[in-house]
N, CA, C and O atoms as a GROMACS GRO file, in nm:
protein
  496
    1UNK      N    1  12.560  12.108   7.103
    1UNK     CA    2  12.418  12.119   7.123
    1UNK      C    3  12.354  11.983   7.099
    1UNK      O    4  12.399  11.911   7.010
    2UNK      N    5  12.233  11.938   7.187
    2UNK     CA    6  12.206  11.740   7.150
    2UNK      C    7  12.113  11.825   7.064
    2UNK      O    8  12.066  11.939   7.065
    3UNK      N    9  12.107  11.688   6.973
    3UNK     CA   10  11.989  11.660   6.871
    3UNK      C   11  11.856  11.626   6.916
    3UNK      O   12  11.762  11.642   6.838
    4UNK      N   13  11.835  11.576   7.042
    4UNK     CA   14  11.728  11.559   7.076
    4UNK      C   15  11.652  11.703   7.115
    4UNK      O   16  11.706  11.804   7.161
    5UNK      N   17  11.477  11.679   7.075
    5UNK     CA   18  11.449  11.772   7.091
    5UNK      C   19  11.396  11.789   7.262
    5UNK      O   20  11.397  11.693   7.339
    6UNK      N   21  11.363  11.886   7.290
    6UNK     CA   22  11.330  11.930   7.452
    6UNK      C   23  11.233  11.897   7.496
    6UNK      O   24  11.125  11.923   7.444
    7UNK      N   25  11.252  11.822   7.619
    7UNK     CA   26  11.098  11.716   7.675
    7UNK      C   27  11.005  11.829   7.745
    7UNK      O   28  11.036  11.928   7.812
    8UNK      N   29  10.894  11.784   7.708
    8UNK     CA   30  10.757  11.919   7.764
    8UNK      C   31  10.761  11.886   7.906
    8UNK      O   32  10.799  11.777   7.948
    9UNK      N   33  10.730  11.962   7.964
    9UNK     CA   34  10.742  11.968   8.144
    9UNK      C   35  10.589  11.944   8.150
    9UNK      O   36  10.540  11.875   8.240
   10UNK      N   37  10.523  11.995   8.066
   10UNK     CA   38  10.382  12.016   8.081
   10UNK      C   39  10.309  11.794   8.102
   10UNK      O   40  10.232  11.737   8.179
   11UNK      N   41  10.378  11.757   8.006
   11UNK     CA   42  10.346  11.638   7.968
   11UNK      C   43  10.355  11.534   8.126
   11UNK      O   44  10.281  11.437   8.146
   12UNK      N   45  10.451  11.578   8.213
   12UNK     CA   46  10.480  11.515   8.302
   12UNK      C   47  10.372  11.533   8.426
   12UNK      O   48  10.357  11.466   8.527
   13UNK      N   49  10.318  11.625   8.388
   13UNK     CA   50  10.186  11.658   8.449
   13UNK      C   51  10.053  11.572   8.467
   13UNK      O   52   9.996  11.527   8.567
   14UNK      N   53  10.024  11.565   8.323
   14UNK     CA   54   9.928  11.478   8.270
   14UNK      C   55   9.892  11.294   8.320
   14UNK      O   56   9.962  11.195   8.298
   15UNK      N   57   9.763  11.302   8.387
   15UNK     CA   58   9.767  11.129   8.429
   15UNK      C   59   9.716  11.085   8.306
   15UNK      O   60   9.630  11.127   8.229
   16UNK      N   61   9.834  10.936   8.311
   16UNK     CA   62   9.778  10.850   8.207
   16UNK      C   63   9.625  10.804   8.200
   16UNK      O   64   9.593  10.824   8.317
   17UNK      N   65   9.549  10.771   8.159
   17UNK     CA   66   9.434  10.687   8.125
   17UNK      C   67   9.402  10.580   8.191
   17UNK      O   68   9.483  10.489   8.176
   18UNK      N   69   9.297  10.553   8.270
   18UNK     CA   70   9.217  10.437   8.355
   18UNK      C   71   9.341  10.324   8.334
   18UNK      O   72   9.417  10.350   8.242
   19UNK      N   73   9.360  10.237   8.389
   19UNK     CA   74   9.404  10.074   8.325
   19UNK      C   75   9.368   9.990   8.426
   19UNK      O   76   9.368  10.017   8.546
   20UNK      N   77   9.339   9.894   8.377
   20UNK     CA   78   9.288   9.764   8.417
   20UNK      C   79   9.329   9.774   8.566
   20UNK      O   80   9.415   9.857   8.595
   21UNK      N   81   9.270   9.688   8.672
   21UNK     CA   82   9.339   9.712   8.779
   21UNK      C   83   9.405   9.559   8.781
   21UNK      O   84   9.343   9.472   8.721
   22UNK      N   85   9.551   9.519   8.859
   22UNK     CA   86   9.605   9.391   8.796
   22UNK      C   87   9.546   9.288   8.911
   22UNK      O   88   9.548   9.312   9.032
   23UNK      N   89   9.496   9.178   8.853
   23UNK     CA   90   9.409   9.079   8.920
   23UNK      C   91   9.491   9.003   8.986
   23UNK      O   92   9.598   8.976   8.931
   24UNK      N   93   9.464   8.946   9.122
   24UNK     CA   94   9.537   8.857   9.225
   24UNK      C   95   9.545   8.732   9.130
   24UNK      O   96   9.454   8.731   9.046
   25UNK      N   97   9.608   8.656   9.126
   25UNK     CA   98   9.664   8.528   9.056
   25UNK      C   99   9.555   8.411   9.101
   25UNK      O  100   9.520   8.329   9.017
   26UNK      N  101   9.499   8.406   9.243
   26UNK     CA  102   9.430   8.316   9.290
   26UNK      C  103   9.302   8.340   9.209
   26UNK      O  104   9.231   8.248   9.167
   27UNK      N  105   9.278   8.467   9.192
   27UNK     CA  106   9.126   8.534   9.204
   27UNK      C  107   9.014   8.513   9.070
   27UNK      O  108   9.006   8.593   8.977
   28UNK      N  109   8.925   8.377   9.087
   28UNK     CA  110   8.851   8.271   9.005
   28UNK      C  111   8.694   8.344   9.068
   28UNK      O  112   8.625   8.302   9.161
   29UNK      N  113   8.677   8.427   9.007
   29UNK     CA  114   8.567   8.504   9.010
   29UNK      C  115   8.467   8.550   8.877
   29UNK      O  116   8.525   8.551   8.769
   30UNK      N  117   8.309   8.591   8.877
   30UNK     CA  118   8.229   8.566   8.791
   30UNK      C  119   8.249   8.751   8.795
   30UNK      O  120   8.222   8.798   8.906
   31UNK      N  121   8.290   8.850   8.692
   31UNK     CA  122   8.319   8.981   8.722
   31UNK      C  123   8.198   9.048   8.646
   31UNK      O  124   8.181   9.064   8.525
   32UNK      N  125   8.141   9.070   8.721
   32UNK     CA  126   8.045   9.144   8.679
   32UNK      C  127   8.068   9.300   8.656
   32UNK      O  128   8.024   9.361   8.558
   33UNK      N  129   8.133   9.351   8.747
   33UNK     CA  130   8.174   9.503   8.726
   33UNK      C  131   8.307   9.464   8.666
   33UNK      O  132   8.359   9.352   8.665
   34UNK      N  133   8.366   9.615   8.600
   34UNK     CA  134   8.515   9.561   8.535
   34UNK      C  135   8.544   9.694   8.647
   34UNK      O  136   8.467   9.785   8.677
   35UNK      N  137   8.706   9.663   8.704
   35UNK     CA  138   8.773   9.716   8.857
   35UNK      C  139   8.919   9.803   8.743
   35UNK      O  140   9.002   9.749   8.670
   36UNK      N  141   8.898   9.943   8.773
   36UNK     CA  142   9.016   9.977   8.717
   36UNK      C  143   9.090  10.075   8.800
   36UNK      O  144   9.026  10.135   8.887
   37UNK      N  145   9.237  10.105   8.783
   37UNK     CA  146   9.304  10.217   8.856
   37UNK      C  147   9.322  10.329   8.780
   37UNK      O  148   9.365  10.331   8.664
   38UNK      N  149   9.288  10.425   8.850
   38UNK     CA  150   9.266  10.573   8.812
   38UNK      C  151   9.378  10.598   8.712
   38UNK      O  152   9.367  10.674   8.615
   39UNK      N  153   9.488  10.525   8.744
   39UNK     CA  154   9.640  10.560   8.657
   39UNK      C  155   9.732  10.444   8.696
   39UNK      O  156   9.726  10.360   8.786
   40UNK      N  157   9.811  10.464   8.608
   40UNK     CA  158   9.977  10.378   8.697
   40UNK      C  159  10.007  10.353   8.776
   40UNK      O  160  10.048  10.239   8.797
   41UNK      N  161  10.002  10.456   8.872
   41UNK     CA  162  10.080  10.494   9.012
   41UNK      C  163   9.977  10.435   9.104
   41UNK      O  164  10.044  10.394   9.199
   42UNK      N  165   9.814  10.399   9.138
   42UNK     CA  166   9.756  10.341   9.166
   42UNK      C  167   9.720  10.217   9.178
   42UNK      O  168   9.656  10.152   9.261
   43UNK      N  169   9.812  10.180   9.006
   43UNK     CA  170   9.793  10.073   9.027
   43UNK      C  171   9.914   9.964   9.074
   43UNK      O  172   9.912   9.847   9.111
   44UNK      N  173  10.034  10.080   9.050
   44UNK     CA  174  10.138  10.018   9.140
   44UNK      C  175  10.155   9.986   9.290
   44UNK      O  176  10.238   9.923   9.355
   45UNK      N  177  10.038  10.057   9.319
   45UNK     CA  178  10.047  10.071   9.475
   45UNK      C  179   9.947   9.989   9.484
   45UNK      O  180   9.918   9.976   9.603
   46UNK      N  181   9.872   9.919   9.410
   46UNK     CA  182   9.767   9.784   9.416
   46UNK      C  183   9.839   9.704   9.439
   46UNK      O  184   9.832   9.641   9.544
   47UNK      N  185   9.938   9.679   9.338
   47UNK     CA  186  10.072   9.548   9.371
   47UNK      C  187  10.118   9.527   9.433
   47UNK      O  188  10.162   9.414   9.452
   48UNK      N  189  10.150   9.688   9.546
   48UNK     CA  190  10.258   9.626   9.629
   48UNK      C  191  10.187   9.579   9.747
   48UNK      O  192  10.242   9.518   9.839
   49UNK      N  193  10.063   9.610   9.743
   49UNK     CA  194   9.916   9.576   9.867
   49UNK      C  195   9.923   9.429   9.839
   49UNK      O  196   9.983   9.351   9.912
   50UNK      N  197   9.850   9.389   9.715
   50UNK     CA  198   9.850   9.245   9.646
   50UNK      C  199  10.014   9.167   9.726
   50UNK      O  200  10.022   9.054   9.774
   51UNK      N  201  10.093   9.240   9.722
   51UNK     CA  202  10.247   9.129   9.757
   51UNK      C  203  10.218   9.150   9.934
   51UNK      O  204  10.212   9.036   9.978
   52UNK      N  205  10.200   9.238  10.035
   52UNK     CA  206  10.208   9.237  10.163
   52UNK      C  207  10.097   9.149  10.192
   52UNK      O  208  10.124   9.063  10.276
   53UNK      N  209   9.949   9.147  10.131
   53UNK     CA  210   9.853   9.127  10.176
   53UNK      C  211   9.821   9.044  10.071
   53UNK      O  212   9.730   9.087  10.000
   54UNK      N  213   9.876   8.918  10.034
   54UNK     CA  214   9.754   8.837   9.887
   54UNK      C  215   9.600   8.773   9.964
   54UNK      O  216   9.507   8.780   9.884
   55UNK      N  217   9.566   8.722  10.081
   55UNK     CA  218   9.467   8.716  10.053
   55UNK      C  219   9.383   8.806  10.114
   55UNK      O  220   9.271   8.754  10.116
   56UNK      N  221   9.381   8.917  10.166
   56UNK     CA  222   9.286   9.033  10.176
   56UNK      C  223   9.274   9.089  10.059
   56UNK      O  224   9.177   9.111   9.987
   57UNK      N  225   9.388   9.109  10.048
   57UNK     CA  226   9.348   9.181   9.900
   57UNK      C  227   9.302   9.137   9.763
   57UNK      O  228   9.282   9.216   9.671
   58UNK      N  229   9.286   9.004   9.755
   58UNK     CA  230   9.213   8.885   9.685
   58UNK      C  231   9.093   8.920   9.709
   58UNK      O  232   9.016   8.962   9.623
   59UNK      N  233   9.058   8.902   9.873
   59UNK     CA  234   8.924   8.925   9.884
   59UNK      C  235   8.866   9.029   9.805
   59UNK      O  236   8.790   9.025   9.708
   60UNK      N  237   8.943   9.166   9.893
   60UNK     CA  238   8.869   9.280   9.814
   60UNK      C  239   8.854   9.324   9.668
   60UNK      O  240   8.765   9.398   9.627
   61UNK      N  241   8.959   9.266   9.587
   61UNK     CA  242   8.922   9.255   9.458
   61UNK      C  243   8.812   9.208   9.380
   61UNK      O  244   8.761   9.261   9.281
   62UNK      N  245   8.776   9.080   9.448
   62UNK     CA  246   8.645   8.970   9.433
   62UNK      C  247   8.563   9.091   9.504
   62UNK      O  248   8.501   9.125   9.403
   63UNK      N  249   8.527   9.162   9.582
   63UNK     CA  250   8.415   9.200   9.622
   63UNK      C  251   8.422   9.337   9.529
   63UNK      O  252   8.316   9.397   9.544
   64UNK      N  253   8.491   9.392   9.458
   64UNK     CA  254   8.482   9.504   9.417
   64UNK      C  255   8.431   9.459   9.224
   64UNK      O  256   8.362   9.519   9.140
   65UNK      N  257   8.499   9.343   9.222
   65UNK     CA  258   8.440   9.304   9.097
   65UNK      C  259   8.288   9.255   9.107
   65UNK      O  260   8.212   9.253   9.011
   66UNK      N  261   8.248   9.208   9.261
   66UNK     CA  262   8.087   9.163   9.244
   66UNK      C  263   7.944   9.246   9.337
   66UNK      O  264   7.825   9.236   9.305
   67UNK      N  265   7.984   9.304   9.425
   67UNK     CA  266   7.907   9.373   9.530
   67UNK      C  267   7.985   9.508   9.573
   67UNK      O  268   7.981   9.553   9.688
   68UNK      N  269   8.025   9.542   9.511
   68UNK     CA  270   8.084   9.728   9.558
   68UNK      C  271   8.035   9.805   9.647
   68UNK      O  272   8.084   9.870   9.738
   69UNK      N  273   7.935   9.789   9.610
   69UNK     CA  274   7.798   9.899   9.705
   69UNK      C  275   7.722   9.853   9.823
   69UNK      O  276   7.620   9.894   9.878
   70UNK      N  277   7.824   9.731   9.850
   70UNK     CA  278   7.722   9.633   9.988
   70UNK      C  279   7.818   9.670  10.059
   70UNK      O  280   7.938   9.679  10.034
   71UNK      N  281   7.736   9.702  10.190
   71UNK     CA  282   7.798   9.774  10.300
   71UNK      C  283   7.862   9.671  10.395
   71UNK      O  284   7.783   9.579  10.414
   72UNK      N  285   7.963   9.658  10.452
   72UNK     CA  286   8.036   9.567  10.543
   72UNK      C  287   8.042   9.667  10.712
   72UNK      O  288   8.137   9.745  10.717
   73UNK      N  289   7.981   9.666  10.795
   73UNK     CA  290   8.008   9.696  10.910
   73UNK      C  291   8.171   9.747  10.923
   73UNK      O  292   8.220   9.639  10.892
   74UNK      N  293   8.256   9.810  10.940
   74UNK     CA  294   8.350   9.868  10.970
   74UNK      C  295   8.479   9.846  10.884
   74UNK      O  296   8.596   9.879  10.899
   75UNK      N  297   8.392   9.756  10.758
   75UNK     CA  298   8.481   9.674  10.643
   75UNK      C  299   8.467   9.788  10.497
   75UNK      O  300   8.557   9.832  10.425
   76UNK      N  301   8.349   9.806  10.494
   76UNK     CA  302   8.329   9.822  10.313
   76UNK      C  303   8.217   9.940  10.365
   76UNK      O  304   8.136   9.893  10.444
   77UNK      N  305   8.199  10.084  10.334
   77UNK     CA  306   8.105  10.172  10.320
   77UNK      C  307   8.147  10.280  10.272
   77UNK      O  308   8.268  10.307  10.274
   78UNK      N  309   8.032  10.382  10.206
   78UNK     CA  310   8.052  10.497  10.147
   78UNK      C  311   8.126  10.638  10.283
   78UNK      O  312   8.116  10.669  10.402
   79UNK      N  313   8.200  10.682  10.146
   79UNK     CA  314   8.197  10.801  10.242
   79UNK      C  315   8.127  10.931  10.269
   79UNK      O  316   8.043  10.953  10.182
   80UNK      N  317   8.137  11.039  10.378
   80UNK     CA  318   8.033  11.124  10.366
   80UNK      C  319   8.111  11.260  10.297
   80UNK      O  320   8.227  11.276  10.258
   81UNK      N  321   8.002  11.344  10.300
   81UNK     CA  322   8.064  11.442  10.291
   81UNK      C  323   8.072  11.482  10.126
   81UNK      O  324   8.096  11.392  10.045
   82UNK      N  325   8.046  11.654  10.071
   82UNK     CA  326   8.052  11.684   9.947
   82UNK      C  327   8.175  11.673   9.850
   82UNK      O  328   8.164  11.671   9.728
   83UNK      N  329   8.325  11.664   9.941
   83UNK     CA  330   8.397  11.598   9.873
   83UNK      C  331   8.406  11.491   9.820
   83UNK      O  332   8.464  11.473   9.713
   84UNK      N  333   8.348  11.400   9.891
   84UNK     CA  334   8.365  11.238   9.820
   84UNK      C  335   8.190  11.168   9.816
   84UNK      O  336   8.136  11.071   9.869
   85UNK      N  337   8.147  11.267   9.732
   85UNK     CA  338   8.028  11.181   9.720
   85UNK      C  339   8.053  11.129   9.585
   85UNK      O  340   8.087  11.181   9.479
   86UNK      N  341   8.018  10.981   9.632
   86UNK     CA  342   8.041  10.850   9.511
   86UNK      C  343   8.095  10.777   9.568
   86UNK      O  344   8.085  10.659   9.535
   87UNK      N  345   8.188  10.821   9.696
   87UNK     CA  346   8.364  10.729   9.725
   87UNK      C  347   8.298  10.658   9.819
   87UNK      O  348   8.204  10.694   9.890
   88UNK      N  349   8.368  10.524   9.814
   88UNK     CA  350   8.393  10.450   9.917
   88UNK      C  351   8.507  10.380   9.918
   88UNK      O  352   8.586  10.332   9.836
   89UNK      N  353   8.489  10.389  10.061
   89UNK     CA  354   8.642  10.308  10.140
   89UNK      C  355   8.624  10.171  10.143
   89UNK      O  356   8.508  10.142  10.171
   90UNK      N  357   8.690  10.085  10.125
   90UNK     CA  358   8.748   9.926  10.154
   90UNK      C  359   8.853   9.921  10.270
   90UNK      O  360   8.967   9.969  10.266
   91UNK      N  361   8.790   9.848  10.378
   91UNK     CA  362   8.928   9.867  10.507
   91UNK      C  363   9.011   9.700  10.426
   91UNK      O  364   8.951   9.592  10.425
   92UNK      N  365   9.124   9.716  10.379
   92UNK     CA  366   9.160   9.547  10.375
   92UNK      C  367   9.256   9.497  10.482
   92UNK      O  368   9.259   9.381  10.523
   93UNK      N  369   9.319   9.576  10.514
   93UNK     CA  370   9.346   9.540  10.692
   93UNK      C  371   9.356   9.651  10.750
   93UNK      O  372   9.346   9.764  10.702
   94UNK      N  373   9.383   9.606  10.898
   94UNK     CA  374   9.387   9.728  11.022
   94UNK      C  375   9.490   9.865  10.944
   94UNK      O  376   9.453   9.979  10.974
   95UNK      N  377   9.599   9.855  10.858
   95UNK     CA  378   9.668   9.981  10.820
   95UNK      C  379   9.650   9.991  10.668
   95UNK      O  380   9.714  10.077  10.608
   96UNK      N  381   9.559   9.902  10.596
   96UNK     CA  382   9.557   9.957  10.467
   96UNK      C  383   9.438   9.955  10.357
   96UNK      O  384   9.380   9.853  10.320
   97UNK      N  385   9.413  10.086  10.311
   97UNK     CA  386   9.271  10.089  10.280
   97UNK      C  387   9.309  10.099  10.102
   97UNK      O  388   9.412  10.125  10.040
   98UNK      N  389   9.175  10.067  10.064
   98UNK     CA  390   9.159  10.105   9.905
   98UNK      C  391   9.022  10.176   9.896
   98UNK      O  392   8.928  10.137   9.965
   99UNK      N  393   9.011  10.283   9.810
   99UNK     CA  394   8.903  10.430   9.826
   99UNK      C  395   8.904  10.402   9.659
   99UNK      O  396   9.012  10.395   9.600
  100UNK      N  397   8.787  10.389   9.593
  100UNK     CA  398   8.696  10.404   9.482
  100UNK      C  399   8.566  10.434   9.473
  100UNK      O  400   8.490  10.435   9.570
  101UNK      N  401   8.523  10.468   9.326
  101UNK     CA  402   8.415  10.538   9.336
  101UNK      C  403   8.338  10.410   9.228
  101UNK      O  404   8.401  10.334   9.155
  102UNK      N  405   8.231  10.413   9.240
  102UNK     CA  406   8.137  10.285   9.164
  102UNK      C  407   8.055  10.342   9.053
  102UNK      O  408   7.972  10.428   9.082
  103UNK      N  409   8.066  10.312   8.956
  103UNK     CA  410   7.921  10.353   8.840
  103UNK      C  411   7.831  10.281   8.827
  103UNK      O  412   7.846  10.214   8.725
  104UNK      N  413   7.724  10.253   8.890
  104UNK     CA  414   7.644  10.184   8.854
  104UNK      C  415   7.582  10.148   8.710
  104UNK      O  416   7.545  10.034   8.680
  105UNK      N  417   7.574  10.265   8.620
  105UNK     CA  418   7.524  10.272   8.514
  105UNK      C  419   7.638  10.191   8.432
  105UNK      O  420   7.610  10.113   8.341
  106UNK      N  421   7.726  10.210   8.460
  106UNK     CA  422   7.911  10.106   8.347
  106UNK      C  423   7.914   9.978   8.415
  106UNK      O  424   7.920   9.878   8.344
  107UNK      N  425   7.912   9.963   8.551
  107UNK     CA  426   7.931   9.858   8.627
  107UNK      C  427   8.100   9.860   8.612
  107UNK      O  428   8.168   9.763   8.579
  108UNK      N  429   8.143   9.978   8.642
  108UNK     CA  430   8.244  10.019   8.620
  108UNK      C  431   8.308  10.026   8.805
  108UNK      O  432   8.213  10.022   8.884
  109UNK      N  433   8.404  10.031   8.851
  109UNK     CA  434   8.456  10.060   8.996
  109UNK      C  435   8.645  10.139   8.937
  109UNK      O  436   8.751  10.088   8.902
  110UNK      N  437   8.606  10.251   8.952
  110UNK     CA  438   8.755  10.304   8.937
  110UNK      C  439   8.818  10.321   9.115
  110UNK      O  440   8.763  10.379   9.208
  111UNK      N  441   8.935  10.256   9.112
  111UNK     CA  442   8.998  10.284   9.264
  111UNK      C  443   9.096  10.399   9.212
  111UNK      O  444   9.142  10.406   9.099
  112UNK      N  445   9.123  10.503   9.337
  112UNK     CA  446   9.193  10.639   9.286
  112UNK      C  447   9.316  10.620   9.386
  112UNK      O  448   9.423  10.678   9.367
  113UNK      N  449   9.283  10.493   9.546
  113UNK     CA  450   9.366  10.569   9.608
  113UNK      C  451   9.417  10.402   9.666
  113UNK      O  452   9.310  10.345   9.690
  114UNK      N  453   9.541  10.297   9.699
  114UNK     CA  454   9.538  10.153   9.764
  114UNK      C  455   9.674  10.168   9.802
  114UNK      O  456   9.773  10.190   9.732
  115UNK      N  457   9.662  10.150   9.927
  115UNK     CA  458   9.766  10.133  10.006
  115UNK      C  459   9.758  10.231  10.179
  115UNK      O  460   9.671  10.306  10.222
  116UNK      N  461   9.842  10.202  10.216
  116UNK     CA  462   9.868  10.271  10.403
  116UNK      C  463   9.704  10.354  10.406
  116UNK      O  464   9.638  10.420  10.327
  117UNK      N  465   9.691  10.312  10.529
  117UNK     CA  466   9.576  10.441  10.572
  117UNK      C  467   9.642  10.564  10.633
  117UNK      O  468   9.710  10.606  10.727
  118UNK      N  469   9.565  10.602  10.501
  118UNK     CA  470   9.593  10.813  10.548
  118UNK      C  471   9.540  10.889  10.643
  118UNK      O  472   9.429  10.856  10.685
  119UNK      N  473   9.591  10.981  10.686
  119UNK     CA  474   9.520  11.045  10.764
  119UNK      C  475   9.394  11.080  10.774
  119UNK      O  476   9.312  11.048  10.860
  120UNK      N  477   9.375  11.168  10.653
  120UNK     CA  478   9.213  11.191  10.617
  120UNK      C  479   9.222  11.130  10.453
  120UNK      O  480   9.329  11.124  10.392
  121UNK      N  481   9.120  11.096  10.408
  121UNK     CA  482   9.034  11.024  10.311
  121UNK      C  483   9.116  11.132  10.196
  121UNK      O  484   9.124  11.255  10.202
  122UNK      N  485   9.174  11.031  10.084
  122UNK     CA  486   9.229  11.072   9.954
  122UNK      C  487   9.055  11.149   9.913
  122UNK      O  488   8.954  11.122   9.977
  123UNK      N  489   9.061  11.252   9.787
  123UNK     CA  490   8.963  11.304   9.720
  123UNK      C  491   8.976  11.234   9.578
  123UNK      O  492   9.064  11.229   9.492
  124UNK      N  493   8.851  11.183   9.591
  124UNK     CA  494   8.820  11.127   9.428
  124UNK      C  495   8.890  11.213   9.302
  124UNK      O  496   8.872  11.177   9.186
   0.00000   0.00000   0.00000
């Protein structure tokens, strides 16, 4: 019989806690909002965007740390609809988007969803 005791199934369930979202190496910016990923797994999929794409995704980091809520013509706008009111999309190229929601009141920007464009729009 092991000595170890029995891992909770339940626990594997559970998302970790906001974390930092990890900053492009180039990216010499004045951050006015602080940019975080919903969890881990978000923000792993920031990295691997950051390695295909460093300077789009430079960009959009810089714009999410300073203007979130400024609308870009077919680039940067909210989405509609009672599911995702708060969300907006970031196009950072033709196949890959990043979807967060903005607090104005924290100056907070949590991203929930970065990488491939999905079919229909991740839910906050």
């Amino acid at each position: 019989m092991s000595e170890n005791p029995p891992e909770n199934p339940i626990a594997e369930n559970v998302e970790p806690p906001e974390v930092k979202l990890t900053a492009p190496t180039l990216s010499i910016t004045e951050n006015t909002w602080l940019v975080v990923a919903k969890n881990n797994r978000v923000n792993r999929d920031w990295e691997a965007l950051m390695q295909r794409h460093p300077e789009n995704s430079r960009r959009c980091y810089e714009d999410l740390c300073t203007v979130p809520t400024t609308r870009r013509l077919g680039r940067i706008f909210p989405l509609k609809g009672k599911l995702y009111r708060g969300a907006w999309e970031y196009e950072v190229t033709k196949g890959d988007r990043v979807f967060y929601v903005p607090d104005e009141e924290q100056l907070k920007v949590v991203v929930y969803y970065a990488g491939k464009h999905p079919q229909s729009a991740p839910v906050p």
